[in-house]
C-alpha positions in Angstrom: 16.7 -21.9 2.4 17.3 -21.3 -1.1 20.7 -21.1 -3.1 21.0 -20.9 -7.1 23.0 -24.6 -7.6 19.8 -25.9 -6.3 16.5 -26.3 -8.0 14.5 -25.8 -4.9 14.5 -25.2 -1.2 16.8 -27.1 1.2 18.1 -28.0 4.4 21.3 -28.9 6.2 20.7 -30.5 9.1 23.4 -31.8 11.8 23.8 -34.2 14.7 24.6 -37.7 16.2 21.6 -39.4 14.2 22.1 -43.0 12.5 20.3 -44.3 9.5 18.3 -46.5 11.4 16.9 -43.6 13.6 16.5 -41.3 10.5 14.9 -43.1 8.6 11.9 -43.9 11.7 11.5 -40.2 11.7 10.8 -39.3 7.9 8.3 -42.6 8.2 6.9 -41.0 11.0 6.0 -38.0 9.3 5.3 -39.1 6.1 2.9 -42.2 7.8 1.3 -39.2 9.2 0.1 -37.9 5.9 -1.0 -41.5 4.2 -4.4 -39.8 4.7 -4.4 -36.2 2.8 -4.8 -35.4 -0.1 -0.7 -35.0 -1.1 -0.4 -38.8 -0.5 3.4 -38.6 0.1 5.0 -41.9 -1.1 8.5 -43.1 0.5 11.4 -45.2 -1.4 14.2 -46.2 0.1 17.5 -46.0 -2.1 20.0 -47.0 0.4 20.4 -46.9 4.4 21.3 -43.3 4.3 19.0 -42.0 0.9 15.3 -41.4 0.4 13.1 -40.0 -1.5 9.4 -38.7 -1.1 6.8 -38.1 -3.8 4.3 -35.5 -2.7 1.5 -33.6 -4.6 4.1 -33.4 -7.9 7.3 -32.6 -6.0 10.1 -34.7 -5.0 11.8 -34.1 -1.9 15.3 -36.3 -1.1 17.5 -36.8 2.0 20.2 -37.8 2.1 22.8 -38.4 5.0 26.7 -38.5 5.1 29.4 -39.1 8.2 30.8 -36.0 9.2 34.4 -36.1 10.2 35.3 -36.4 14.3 33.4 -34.2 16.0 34.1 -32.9 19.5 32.2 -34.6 22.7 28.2 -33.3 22.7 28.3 -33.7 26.4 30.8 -32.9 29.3 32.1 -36.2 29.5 33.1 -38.1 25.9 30.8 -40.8 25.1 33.0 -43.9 23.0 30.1 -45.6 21.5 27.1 -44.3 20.3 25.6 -43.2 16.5 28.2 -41.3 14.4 27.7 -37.2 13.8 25.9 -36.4 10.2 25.3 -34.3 8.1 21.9 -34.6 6.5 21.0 -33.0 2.9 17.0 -32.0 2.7 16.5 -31.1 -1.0 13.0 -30.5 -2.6 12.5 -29.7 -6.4 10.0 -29.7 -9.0 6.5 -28.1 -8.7 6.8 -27.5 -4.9 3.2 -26.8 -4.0 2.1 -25.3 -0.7 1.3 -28.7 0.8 4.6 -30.3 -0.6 6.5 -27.0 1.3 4.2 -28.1 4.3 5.8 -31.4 4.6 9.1 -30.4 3.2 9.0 -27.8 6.4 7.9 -30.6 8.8 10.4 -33.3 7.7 12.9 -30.8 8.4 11.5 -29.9 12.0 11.3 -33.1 12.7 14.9 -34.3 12.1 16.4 -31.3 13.0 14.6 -31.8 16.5 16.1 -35.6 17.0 19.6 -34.6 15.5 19.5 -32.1 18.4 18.0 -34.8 20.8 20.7 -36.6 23.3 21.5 -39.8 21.8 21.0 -42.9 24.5 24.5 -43.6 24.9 25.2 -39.6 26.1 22.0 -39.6 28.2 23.5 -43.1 29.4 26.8 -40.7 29.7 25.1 -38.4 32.5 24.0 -40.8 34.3 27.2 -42.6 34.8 28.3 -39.2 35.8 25.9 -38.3 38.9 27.0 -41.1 40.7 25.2 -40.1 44.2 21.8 -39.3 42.3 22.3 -42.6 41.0 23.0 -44.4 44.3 19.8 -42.5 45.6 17.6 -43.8 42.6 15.4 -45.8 44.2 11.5 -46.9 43.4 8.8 -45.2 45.2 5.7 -45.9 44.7 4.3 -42.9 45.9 5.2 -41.3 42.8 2.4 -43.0 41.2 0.0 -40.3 42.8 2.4 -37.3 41.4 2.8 -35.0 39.1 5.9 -33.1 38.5 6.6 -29.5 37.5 10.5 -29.1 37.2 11.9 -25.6 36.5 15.5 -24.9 36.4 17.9 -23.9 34.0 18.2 -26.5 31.0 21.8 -27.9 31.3 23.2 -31.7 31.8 22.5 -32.0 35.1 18.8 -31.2 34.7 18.1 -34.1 32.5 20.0 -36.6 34.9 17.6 -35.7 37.5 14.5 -36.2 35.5 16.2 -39.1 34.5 16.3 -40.2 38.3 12.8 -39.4 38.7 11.6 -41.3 35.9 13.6 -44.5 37.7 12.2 -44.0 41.0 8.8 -44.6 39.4 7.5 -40.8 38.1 5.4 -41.5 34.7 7.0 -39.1 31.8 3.3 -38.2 30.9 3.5 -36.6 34.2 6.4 -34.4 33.8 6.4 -30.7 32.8 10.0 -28.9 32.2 10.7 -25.6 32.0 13.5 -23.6 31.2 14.5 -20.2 32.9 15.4 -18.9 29.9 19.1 -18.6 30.0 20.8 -19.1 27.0 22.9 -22.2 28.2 25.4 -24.1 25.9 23.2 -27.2 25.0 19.6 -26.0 26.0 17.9 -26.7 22.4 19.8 -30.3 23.2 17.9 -30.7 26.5 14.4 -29.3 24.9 14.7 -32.2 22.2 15.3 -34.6 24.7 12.6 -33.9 27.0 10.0 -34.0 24.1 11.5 -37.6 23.3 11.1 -38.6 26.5 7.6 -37.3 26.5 7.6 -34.4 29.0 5.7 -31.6 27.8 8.5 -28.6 27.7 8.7 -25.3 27.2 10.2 -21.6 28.8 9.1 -19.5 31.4 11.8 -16.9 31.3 13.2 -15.5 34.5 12.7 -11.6 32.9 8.7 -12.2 33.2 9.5 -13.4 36.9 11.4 -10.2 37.6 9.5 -7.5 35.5 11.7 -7.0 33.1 10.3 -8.7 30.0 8.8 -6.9 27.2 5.5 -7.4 25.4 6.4 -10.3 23.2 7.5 -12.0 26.6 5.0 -11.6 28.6 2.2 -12.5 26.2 4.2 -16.0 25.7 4.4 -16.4 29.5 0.7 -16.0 29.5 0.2 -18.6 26.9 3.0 -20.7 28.7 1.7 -20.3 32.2 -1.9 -21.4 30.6 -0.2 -24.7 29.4 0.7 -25.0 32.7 -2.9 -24.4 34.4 -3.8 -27.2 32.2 -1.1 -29.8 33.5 -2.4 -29.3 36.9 -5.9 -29.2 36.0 -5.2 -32.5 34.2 -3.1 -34.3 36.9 -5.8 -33.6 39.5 -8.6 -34.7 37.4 -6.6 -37.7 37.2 -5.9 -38.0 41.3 -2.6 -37.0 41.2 -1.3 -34.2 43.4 1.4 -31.9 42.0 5.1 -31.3 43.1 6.7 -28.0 41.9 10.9 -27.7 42.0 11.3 -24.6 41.5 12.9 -20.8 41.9 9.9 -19.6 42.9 8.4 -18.7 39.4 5.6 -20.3 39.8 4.8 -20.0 43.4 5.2 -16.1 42.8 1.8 -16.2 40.6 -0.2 -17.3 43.1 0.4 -21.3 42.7 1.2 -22.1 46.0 -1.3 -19.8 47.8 -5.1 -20.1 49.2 -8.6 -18.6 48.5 -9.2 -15.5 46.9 -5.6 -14.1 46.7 -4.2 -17.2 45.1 -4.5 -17.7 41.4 -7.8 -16.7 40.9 -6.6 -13.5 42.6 -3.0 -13.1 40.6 -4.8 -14.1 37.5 -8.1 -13.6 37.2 -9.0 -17.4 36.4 -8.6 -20.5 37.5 -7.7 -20.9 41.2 -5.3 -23.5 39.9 -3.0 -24.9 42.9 0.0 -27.4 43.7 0.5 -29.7 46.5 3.8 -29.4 47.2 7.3 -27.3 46.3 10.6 -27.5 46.7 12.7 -24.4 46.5 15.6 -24.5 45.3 17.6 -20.4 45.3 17.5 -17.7 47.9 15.9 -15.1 45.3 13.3 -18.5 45.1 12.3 -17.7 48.5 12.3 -14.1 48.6 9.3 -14.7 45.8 7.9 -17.2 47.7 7.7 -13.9 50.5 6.2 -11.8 48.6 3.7 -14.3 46.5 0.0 -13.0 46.8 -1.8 -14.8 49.3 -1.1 -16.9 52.7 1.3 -19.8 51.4 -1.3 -23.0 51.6 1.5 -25.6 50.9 4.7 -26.9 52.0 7.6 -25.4 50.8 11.0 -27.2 50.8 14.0 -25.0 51.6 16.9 -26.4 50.3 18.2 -23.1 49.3 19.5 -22.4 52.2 20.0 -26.3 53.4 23.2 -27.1 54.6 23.9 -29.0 51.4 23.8 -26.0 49.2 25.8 -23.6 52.1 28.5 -26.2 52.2 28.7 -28.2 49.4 26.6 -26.2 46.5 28.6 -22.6 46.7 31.6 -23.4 46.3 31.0 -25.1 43.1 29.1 -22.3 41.6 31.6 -20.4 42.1 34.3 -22.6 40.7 31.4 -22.8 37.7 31.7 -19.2 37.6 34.9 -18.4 37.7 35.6 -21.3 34.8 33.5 -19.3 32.8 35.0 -16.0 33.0 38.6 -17.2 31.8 37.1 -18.9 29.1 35.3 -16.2 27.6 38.2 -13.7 27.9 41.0 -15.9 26.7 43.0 -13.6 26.1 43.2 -11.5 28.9 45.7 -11.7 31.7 44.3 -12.1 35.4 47.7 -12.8 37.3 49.4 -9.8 39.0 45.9 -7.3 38.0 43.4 -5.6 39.6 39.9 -7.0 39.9 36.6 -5.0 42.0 34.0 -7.8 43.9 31.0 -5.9 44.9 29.1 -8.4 47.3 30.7 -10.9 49.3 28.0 -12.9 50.7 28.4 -16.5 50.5 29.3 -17.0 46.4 31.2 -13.6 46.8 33.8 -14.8 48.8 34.6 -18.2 47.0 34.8 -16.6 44.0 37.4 -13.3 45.7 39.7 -16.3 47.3 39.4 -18.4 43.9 40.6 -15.0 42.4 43.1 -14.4 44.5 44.5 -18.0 44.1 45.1 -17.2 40.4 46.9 -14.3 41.5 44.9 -11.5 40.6 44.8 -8.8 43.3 41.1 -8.5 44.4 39.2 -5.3 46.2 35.6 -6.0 47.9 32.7 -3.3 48.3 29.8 -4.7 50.6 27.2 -2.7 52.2 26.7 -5.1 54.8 29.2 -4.5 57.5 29.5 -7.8 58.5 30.5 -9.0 55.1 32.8 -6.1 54.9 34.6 -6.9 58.5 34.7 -10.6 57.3 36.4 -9.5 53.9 38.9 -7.3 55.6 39.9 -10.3 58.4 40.0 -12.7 55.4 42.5 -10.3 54.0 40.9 -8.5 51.2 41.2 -4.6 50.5 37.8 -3.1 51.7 35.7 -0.3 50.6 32.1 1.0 52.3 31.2 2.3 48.4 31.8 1.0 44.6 32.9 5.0 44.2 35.4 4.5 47.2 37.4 1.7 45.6 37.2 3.3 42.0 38.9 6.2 43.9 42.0 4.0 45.1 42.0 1.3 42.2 41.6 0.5 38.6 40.2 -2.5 38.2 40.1 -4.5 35.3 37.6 -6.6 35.6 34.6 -6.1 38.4 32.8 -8.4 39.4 29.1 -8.3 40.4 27.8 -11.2 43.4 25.3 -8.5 45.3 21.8 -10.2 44.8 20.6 -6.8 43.9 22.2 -3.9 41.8 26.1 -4.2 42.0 26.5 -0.3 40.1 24.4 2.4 40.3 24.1 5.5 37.9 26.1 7.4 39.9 29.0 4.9 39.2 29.3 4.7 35.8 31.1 7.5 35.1 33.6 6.5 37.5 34.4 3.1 35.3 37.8 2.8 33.9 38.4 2.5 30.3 37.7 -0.5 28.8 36.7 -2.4 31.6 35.0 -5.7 32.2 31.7 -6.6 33.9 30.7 -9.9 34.9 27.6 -10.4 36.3 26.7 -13.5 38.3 22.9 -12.2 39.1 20.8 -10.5 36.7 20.4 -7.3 38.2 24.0 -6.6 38.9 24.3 -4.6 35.5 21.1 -3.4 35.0 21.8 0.1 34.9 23.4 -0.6 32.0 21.7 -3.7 30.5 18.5 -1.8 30.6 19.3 1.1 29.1 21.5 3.8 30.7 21.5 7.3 28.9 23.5 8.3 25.7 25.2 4.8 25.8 24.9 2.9 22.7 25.5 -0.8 22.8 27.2 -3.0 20.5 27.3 -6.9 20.5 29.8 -9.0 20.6 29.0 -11.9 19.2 29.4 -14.9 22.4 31.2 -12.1 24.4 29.0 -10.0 25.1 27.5 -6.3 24.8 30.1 -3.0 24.6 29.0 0.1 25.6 30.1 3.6 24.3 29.4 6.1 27.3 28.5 9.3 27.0 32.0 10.3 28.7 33.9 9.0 25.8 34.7 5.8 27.6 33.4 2.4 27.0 32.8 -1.0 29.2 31.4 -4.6 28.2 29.1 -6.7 29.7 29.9 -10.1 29.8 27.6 -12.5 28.4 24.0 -11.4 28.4 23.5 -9.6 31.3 22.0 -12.8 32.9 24.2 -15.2 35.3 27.4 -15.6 33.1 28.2 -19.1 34.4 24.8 -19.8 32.6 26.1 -18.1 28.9 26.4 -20.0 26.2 28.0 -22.8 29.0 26.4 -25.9 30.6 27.2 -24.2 34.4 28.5 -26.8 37.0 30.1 -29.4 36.0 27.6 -33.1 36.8 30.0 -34.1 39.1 30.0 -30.8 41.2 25.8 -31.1 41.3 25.3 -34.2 41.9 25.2 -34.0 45.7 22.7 -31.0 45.0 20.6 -33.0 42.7 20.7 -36.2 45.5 19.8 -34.1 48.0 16.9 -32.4 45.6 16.0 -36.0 45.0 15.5 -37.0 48.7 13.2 -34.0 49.7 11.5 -35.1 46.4 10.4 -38.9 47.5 10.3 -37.8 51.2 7.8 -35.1 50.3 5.6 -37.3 48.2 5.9 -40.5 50.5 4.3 -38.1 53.4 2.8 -35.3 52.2 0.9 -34.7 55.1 4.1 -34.9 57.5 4.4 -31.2 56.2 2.4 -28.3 57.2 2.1 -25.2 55.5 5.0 -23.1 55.1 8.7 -22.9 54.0 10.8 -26.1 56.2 14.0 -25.9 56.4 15.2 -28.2 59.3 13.2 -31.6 57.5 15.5 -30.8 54.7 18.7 -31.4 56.2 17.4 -34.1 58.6 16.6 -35.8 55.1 20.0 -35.5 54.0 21.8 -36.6 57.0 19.6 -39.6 57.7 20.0 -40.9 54.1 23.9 -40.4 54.3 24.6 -38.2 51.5 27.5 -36.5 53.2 29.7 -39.2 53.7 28.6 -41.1 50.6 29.9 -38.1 48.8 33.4 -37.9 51.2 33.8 -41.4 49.7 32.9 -41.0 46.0 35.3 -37.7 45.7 37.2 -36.8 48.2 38.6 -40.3 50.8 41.8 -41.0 49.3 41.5 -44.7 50.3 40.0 -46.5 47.7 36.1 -47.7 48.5 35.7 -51.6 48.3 34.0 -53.5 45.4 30.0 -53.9 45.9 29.8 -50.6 48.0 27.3 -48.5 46.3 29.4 -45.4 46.2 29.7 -44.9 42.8 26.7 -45.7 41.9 23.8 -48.5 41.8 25.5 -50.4 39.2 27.3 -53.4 39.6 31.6 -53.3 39.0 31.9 -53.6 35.4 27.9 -52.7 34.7 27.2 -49.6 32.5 24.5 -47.2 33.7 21.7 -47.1 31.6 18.7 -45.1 30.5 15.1 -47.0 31.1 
């Protein structure tokens, strides 16, 4: 960045970074040149002002308190460093080298600014009180490697978290994100990397199809980083646990001989040991993955954990979302269209209808569409059919698959609303539907002119929209989900061999009920007596005993 009241580049960097920690990362870097030729030298004015001497140029940071700033996390955290705002200024005869370092010095804070301080990581814990409770060591996990792909939101660092304390080595650990543009994700990214997890993006697009070239040519070089981790972990005796949806498994991972990665890729034959699945559209990859499936798969998409517990918090998640993107719309007393009512349909059409909006359903599944009627909802056979009789404005799209065809576009009312809670539910229109032309709404969305002279936006990105610019469910909501993922996770590396090939479903929820999970979670949030002292049910921590980060 350049700007004409400064003599040379700069940078303004951001975040909840103390002196103290800022100035361990400009040592860092600069300790990491002692032995080029630029020589960089470091002096220290004051706690929060530097300046470094390298190959002629001077480069100076300096850090200031920013006023209050609001929470970095979903619950407010009272101690912890203060939010700054850090000055990078470099001047005099900035020489390609100097710019090299002025450009990593930069990186480098900028990437622990973003980081999670300890006291909000600390934060998350203390709220995913049943993962906590369920935290236990397990020596197993010193044969284990872990690949963990999900989407890269609060909850996902509180269960690496857990796994580091039941014993799992950081070293071990490779994250990746699904590529959804959640609220904090370059937050979670930072923090990984400090924890030392290798970390990176495998974007659900390239899972689906959909990606273009740049996308697919960075999922080759990602999915090579992660031929390498297993590689590694093997050669080192470790087997390797995937958690996934089924991105990985679908390349061949998980299957045998010639149709396995070698097959899918053309290299390799790289395997894992073990998965756990964690979505329905997971398992449908896991279906139709090359291959026989040569390891054991663990269902807990369709556990009774995620069927009772799990839905109806996605769709409170989703539903959140949807208000607060559109503040200023009025839902009470309107009109809204629901195509799908499977199980995240219907929460979300009687959460609807609680807020007073008047809600339609369109199913193709007959059952669905009898249990809609009975539970009271208008009913339609065909999106066309309920356009005819209603004019929504909002629709909603909770199908799985494609919630609007060609065919139904023209049929859209004016102005209307799209929120998608799958990725393909928009398609036609998110991948390109003819003579519309698409403008962006900056963290709205995407309108579209028609060609019929009418136009509709698409909330968020045409990905999930609870996922947009939002951290999803809130920590409390998951944590029984991210418990129960954390029981399958021991249970499957304690006894590998208790598991045959294939997808299990019925282990998983003998798991969970053995352990207790249901009724520790009846008594953390929902048993209106209060739980005695010394319990467990908040947490492992003793009354008046933070929870901490190792």
């Amino acid at each position: 960045m350049a700007d004409p009241l400064f003599p040379g580049p700069y940078e303004v960097v951001e975040g909840p970074l103390d002196p103290a920690d800022l100035l361990a990362v400009v040592r860092g870097v600069v300790d990491g040149h002692r032995g080029t030729l630029a020589r960089p030298e470091l002096t220290v004015h004051a706690p929060d002002r530097y300046t470094v001497l390298a190959d002629g140029a001077r480069l100076d940071i300096r850090s200031s308190p920013l006023p209050d700033e609001p929470p970095g996390t979903l619950d407010p955290v009272l101690e912890g460093p203060p939010h700054c705002r850090i000055l990078l200024l470099a001047s005099g005869g900035v020489t390609e080298r100097a710019r090299a370092l002025f450009d990593e010095l930069t990186e480098a804070i900028g990437r622990r600014a973003r980081c999670y301080t300890e006291a909000e990581a600390a934060a998350i814990v203390a709220g995913m009180p049943l993962l906590d409770r369920y935290t236990r060591p397990e020596p197993a996990l010193d044969g284990w490697a872990l690949v963990f792909r999900d989407h890269y939101v609060e909850n996902s660092v509180g269960f690496l978290l857990a796994m580091e304390r039941a014993g799992l080595d950081p070293e071990w650990i490779f994250a990746l994100s699904k590529g959804d543009r959640t609220l904090h994700r370059e937050r979670v990214h930072s923090w990984f990397l400090h924890r030392g997890y290798a970390s990176d993006v495998l974007d659900n697009s390239v899972i689906n199809g959909t990606a273009g070239a740049a996308e697919q040519a960075r999922a080759r070089a990602v999915d090579a980083q992660v031929a390498a981790f297993v590689r590694r972990a093997h050669a080192a005796g470790r087997k390797v646990l995937v958690i996934d949806d089924g991105g990985l498994l679908a390349q061949g991972y998980g299957a045998e001989g010639e149709q396995g990665r070698a097959g899918a890729n053309g290299r390799g034959g790289e395997h894992v040991d073990a998965a756990i699945e964690l979505t329905v559209s997971g398992l449908k990859r896991v279906a139709a993955a090359p291959g026989r499936l040569a390891i054991p798969v663990l269902n807990m998409a369709r556990s009774q954990l995620k069927s009772r517990l799990g839905y109806n918090e996605i769709a409170d998640s989703c539903v959140r979302r949807l208000r607060a993107i559109v503040p200023g719309q009025k839902f009470i007393g309107r009109h809204v269209l629901l195509i799908g009512y499977g199980t995240l349909g219907a929460r979300a059409a009687r959460s609807l209808r609680a807020l007073g909006c008047r809600v339609a359903v369109v199913d193709s599944d007959i059952l669905a569409l009898i249990t809609a009627a009975e539970d009271g909802f208008d009913t339609h056979r065909t999106v066309a059919g309920a356009l005819a009789h209603h004019r929504p404005f909002l629709v909603l799209g909770s199908s799985g698959g494609t919630a609007l065809t060609a065919e139904d576009v023209p049929l859209l009312p004016d102005g209307v609303l799209l929120a998608g809670f799958a990725t393909k539910d928009f398609s036609v229109l998110t991948e390109g539907y003819p003579g519309a032309r698409a403008q962006p709404i900056p963290h709205v969305g995407v309108r579209y002119r028609l060609p019929h002279a009418t136009t509709v936006t698409v909330l968020g990105d045409g990905r999930s929209l609870n996922l947009f610019e939002y951290e999803g469910i809130a920590n409390r909501g998951y944590d029984a989900y991210r418990a129960g993922t954390l029981l399958a996770a021991l249970a499957l590396c304690r006894d590998p061999d208790s598991f045959p090939p294939g997808v299990h479903l019925e282990p998983v929820d003998r798991i969970i009920d053995e352990a207790g999970l249901f009724d520790a979670y009846y008594s953390a949030y929902l048993c209106a007596e209060t739980a005695p002292l010394g319990t467990g049910v908040f947490g492992s921590t003793a009354p008046g005993e933070d929870a901490h980060v190792r």
